[in-house]
PDB file with SEQRES, HELIX, SHEET and CRYST1 records, atoms N, CA, C and O in Angstrom:
SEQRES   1 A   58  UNK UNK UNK UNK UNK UNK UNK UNK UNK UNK UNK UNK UNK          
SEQRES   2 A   58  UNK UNK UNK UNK UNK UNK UNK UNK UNK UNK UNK UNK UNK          
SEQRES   3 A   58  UNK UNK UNK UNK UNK UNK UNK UNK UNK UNK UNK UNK UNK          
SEQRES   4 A   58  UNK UNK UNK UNK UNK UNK UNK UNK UNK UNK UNK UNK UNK          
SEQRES   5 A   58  UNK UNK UNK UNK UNK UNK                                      
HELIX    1 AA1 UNK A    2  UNK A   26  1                                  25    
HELIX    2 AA2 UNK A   32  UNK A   48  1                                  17    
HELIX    3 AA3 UNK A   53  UNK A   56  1                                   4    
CRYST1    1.000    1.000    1.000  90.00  90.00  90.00 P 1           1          
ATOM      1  N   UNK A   1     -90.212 -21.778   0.366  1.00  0.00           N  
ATOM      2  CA  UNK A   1     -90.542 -23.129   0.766  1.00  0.00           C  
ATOM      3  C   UNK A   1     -90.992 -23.951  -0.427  1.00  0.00           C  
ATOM      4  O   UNK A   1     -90.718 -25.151  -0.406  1.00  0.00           O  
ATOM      5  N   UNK A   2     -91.907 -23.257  -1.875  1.00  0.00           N  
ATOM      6  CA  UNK A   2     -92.296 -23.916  -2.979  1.00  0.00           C  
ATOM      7  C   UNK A   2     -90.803 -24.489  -3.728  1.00  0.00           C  
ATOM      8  O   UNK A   2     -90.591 -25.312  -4.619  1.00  0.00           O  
ATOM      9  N   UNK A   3     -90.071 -23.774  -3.040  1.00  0.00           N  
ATOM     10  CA  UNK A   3     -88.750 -23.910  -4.320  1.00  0.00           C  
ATOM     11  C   UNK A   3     -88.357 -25.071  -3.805  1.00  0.00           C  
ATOM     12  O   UNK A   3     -88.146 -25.960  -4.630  1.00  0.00           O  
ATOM     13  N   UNK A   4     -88.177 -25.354  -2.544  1.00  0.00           N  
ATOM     14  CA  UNK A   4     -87.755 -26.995  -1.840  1.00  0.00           C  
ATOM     15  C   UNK A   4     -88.266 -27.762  -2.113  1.00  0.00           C  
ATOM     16  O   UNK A   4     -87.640 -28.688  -2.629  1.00  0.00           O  
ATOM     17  N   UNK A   5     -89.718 -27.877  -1.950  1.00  0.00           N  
ATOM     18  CA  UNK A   5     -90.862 -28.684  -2.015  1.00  0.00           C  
ATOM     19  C   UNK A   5     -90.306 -29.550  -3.626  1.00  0.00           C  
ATOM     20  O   UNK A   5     -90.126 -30.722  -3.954  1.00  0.00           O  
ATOM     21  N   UNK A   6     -90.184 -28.170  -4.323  1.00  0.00           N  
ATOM     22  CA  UNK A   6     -90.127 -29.270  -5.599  1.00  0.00           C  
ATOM     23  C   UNK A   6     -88.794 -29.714  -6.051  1.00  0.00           C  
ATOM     24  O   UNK A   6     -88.484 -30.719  -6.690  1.00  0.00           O  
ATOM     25  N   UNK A   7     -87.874 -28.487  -5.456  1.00  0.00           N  
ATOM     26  CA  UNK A   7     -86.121 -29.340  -5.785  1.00  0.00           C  
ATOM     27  C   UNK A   7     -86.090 -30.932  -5.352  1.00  0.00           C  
ATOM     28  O   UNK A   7     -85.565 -31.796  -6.054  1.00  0.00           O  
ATOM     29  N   UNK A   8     -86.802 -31.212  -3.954  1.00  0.00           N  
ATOM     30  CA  UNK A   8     -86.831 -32.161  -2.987  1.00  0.00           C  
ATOM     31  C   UNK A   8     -87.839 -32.934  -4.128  1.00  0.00           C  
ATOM     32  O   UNK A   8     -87.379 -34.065  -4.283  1.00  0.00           O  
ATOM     33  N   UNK A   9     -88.827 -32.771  -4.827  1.00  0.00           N  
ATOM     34  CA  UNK A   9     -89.553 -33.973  -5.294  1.00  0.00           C  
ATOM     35  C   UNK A   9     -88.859 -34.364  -6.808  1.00  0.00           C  
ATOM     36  O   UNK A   9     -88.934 -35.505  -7.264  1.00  0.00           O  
ATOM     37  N   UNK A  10     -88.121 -33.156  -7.568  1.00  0.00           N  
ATOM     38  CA  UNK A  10     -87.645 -33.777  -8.294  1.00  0.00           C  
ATOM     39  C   UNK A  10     -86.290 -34.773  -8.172  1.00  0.00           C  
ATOM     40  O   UNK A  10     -86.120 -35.765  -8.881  1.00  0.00           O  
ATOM     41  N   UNK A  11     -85.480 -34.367  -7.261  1.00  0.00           N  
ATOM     42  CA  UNK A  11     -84.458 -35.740  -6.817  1.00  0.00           C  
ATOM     43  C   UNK A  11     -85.144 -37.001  -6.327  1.00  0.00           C  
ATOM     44  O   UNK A  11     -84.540 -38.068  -6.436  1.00  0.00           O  
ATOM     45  N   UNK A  12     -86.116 -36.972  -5.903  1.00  0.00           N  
ATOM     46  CA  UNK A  12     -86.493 -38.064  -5.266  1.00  0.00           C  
ATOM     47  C   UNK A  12     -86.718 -38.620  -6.801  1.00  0.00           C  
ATOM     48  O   UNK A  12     -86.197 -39.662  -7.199  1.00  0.00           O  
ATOM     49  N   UNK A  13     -87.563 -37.785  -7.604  1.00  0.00           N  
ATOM     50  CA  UNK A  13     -88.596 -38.134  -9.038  1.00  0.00           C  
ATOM     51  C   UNK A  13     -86.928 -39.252  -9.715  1.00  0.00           C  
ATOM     52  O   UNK A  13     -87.022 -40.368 -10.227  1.00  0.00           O  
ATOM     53  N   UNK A  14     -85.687 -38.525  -9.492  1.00  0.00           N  
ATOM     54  CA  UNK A  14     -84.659 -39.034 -10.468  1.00  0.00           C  
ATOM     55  C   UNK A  14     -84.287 -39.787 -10.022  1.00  0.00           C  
ATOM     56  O   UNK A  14     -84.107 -40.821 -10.665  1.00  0.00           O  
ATOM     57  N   UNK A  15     -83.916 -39.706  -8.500  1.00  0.00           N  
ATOM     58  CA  UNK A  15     -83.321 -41.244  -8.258  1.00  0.00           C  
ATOM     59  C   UNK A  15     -84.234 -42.404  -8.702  1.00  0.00           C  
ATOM     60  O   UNK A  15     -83.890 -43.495  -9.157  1.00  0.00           O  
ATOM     61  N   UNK A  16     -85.503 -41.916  -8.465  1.00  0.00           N  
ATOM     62  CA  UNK A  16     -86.282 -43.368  -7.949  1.00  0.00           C  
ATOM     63  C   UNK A  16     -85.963 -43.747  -9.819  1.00  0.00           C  
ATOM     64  O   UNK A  16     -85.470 -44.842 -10.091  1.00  0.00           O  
ATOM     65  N   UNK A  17     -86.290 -42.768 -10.936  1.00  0.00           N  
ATOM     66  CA  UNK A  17     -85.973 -43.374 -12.358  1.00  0.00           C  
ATOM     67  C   UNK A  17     -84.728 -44.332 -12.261  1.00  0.00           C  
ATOM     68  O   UNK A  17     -84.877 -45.554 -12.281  1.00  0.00           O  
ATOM     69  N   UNK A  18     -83.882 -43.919 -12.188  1.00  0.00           N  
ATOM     70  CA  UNK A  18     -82.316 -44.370 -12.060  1.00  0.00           C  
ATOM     71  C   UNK A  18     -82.609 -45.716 -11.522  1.00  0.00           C  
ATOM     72  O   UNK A  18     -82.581 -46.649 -12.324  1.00  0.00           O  
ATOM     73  N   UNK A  19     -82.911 -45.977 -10.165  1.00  0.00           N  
ATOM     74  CA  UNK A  19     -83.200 -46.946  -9.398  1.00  0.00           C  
ATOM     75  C   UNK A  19     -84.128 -47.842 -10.504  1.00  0.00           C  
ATOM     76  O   UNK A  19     -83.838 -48.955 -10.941  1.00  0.00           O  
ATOM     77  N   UNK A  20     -85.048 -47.219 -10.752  1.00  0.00           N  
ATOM     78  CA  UNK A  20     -86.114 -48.260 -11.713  1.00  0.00           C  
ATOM     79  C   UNK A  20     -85.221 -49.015 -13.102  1.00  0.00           C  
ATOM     80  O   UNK A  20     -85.457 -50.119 -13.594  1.00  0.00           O  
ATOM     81  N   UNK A  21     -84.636 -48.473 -13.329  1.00  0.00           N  
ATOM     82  CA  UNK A  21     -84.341 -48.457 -14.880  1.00  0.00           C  
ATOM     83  C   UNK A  21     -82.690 -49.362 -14.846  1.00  0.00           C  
ATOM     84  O   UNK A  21     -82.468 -50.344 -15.554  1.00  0.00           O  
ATOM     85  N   UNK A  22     -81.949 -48.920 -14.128  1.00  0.00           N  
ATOM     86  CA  UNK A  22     -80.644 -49.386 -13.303  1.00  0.00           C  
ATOM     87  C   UNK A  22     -80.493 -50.122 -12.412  1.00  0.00           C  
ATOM     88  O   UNK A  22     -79.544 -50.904 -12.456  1.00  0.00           O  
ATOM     89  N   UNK A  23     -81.306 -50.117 -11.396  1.00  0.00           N  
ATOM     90  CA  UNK A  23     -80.753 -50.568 -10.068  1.00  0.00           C  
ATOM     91  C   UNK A  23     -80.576 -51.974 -10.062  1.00  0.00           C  
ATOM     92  O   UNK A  23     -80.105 -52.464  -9.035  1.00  0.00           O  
ATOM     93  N   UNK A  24     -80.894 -52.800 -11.113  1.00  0.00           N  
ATOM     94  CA  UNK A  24     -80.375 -53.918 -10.973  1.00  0.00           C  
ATOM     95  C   UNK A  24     -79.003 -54.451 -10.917  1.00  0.00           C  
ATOM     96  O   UNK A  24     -78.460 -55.465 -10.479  1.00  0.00           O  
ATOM     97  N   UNK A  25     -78.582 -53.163 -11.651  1.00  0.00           N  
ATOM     98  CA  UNK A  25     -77.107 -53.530 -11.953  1.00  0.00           C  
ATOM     99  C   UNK A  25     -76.340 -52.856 -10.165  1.00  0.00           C  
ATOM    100  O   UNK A  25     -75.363 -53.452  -9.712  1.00  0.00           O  
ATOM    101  N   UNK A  26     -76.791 -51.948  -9.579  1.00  0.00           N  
ATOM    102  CA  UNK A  26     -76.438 -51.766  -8.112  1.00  0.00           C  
ATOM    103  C   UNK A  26     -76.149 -52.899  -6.872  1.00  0.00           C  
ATOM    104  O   UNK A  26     -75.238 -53.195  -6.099  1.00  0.00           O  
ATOM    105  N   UNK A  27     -77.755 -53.404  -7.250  1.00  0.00           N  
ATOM    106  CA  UNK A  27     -77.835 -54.325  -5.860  1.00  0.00           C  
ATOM    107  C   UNK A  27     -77.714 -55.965  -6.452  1.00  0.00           C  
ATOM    108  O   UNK A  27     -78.597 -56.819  -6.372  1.00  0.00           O  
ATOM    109  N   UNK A  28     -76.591 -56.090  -6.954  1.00  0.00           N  
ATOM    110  CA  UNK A  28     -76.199 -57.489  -6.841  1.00  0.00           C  
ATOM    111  C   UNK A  28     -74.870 -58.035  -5.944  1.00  0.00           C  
ATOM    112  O   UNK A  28     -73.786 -57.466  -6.075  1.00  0.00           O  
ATOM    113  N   UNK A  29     -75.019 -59.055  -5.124  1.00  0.00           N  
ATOM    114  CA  UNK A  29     -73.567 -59.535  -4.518  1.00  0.00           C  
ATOM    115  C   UNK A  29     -72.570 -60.402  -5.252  1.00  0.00           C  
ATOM    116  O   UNK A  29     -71.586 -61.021  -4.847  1.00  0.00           O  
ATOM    117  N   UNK A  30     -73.268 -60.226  -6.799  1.00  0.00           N  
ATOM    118  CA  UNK A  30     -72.238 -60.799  -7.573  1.00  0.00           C  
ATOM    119  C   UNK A  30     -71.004 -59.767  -8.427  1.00  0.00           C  
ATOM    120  O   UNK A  30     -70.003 -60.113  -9.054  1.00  0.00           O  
ATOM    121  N   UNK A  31     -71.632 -58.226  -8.108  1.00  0.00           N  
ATOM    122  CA  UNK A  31     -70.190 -57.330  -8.123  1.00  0.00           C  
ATOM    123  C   UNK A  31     -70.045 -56.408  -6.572  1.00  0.00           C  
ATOM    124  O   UNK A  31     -70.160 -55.182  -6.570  1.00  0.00           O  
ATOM    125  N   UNK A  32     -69.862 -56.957  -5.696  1.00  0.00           N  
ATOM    126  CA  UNK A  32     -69.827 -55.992  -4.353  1.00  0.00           C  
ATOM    127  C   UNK A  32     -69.066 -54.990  -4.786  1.00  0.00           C  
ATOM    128  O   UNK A  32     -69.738 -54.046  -4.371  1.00  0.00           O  
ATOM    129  N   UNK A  33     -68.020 -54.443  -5.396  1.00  0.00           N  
ATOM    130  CA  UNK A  33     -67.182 -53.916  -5.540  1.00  0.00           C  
ATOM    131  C   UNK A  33     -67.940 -52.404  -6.788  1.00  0.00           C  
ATOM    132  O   UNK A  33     -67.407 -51.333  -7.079  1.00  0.00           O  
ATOM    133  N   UNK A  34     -69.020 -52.854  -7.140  1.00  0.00           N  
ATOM    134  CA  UNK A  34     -70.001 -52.439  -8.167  1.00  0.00           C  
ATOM    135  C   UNK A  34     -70.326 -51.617  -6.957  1.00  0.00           C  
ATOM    136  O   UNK A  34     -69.971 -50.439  -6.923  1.00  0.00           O  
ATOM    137  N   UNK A  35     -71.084 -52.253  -5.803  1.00  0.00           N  
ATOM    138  CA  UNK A  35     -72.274 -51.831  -5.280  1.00  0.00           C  
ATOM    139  C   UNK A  35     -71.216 -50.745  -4.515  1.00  0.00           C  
ATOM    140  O   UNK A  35     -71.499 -49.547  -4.544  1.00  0.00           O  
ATOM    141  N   UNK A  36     -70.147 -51.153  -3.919  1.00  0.00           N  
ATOM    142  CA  UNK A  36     -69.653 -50.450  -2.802  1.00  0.00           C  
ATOM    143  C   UNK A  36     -69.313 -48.792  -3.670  1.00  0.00           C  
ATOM    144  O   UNK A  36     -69.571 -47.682  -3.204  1.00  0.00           O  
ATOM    145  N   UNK A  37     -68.829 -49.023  -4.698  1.00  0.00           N  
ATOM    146  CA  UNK A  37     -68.340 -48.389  -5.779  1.00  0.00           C  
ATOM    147  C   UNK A  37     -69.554 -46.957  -5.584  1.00  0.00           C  
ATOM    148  O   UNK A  37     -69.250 -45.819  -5.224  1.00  0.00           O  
ATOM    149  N   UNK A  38     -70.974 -47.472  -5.954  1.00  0.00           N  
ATOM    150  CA  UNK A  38     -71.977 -46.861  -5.899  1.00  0.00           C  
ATOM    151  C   UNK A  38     -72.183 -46.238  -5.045  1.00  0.00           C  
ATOM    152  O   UNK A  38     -72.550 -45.099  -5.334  1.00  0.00           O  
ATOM    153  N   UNK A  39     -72.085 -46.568  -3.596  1.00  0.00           N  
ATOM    154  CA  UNK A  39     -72.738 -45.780  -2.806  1.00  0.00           C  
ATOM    155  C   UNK A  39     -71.577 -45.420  -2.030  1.00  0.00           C  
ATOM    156  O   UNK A  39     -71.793 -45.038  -0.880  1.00  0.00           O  
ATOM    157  N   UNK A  40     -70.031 -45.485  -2.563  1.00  0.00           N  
ATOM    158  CA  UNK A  40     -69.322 -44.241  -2.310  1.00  0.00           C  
ATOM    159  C   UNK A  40     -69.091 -42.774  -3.110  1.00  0.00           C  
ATOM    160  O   UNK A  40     -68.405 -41.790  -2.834  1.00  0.00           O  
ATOM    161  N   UNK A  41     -70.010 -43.105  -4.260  1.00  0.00           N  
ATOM    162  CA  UNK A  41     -70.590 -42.263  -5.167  1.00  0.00           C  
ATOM    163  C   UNK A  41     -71.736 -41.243  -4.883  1.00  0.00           C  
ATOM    164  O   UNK A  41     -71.643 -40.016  -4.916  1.00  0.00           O  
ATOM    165  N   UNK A  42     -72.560 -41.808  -4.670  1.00  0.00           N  
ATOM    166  CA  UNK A  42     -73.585 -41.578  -3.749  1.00  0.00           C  
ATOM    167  C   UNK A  42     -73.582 -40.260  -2.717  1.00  0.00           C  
ATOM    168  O   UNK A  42     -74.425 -39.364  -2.661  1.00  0.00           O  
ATOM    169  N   UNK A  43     -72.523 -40.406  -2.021  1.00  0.00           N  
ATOM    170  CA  UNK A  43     -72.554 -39.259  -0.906  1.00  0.00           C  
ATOM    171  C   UNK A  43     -72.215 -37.958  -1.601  1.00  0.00           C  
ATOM    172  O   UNK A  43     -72.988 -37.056  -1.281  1.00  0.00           O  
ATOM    173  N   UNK A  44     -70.988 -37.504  -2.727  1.00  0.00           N  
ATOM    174  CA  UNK A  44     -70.996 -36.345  -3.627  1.00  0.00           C  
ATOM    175  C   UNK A  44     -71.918 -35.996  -4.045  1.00  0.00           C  
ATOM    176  O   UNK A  44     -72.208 -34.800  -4.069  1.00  0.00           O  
ATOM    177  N   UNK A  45     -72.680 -36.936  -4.512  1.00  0.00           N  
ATOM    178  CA  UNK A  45     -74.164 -36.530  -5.397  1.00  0.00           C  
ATOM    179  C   UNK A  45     -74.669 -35.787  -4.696  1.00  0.00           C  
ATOM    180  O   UNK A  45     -74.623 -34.571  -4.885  1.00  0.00           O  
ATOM    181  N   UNK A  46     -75.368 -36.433  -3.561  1.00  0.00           N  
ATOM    182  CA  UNK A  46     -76.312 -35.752  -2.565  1.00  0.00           C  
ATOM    183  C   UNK A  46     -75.782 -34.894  -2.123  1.00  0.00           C  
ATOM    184  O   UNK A  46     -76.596 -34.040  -1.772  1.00  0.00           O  
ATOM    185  N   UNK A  47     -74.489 -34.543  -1.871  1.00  0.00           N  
ATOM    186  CA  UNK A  47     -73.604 -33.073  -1.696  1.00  0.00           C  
ATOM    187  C   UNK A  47     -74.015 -32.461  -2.314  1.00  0.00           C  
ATOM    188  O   UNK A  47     -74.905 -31.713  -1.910  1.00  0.00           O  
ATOM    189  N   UNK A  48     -73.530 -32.435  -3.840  1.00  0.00           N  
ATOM    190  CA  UNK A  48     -73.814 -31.226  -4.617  1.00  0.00           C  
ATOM    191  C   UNK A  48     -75.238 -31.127  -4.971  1.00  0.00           C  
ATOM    192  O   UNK A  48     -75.395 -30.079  -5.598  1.00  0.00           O  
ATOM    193  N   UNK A  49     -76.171 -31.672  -4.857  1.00  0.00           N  
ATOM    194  CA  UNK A  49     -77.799 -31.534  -5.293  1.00  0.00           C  
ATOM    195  C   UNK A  49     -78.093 -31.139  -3.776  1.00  0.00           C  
ATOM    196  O   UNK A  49     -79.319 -31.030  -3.741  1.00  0.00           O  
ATOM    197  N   UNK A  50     -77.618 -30.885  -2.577  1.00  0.00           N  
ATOM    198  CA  UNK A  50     -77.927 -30.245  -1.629  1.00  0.00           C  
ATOM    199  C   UNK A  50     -77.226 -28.733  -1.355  1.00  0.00           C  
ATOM    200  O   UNK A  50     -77.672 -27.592  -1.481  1.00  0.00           O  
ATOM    201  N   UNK A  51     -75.825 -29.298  -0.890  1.00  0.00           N  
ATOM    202  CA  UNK A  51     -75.595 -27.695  -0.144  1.00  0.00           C  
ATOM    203  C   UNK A  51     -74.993 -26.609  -0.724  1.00  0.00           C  
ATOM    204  O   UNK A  51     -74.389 -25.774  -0.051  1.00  0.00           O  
ATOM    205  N   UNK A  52     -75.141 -26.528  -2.293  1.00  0.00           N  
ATOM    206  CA  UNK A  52     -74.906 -25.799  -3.091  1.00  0.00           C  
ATOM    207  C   UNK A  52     -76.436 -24.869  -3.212  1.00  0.00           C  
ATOM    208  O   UNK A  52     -76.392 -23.664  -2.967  1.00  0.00           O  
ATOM    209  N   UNK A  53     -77.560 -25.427  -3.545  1.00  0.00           N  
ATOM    210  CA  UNK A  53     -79.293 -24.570  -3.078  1.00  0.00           C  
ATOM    211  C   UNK A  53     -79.231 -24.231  -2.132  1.00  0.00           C  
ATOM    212  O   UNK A  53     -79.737 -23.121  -1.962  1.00  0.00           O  
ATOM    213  N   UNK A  54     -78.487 -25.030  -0.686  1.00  0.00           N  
ATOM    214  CA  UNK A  54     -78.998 -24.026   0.823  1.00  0.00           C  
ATOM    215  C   UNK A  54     -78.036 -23.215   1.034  1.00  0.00           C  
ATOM    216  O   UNK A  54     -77.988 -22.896   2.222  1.00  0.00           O  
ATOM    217  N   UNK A  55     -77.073 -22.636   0.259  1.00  0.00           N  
ATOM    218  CA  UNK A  55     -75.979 -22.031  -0.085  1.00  0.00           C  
ATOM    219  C   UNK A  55     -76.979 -20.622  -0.538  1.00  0.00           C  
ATOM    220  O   UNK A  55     -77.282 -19.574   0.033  1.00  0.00           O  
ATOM    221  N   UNK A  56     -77.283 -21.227  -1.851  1.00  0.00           N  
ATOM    222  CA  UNK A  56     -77.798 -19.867  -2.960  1.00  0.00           C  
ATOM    223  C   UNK A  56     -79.095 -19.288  -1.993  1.00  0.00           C  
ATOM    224  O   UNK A  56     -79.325 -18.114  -1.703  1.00  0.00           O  
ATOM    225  N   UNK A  57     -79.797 -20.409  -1.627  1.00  0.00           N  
ATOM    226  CA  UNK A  57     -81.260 -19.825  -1.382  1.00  0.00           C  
ATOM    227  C   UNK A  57     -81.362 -19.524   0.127  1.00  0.00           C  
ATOM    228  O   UNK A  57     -82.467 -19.300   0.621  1.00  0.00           O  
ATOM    229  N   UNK A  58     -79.981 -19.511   1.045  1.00  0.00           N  
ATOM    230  CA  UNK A  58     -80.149 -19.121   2.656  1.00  0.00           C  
ATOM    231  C   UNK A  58     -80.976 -19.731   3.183  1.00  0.00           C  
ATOM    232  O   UNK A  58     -81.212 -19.548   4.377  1.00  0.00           O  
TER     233      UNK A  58                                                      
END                                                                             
């Protein structure tokens, strides 16, 4: 359960960097095509930073 606790706080720890440091360039409606771009990106990520650990760790 320690091993989640912190897999789970360090993604949160990276997005939220990313988000801080980047996200301006995400959430504008002056490239929708940017944003849409992103968060069809988005869903692989969270794929592979998920069900590849509940894979290894059962």
């Amino acid at each position: 359960m320690r091993f989640f606790l912190c897999w789970g706080f360090g993604i949160w720890f990276v997005a939220s960097a990313v988000f801080r440091l980047i996200g301006h360039y995400f959430f504008t409606f002056k490239e929708p095509l940017l944003m849409i771009a992103t968060y069809i990106v988005a869903f692989p990520i969270v794929w592979l930073a998920t069900i590849p650990i509940y894979s290894i760790k059962k």
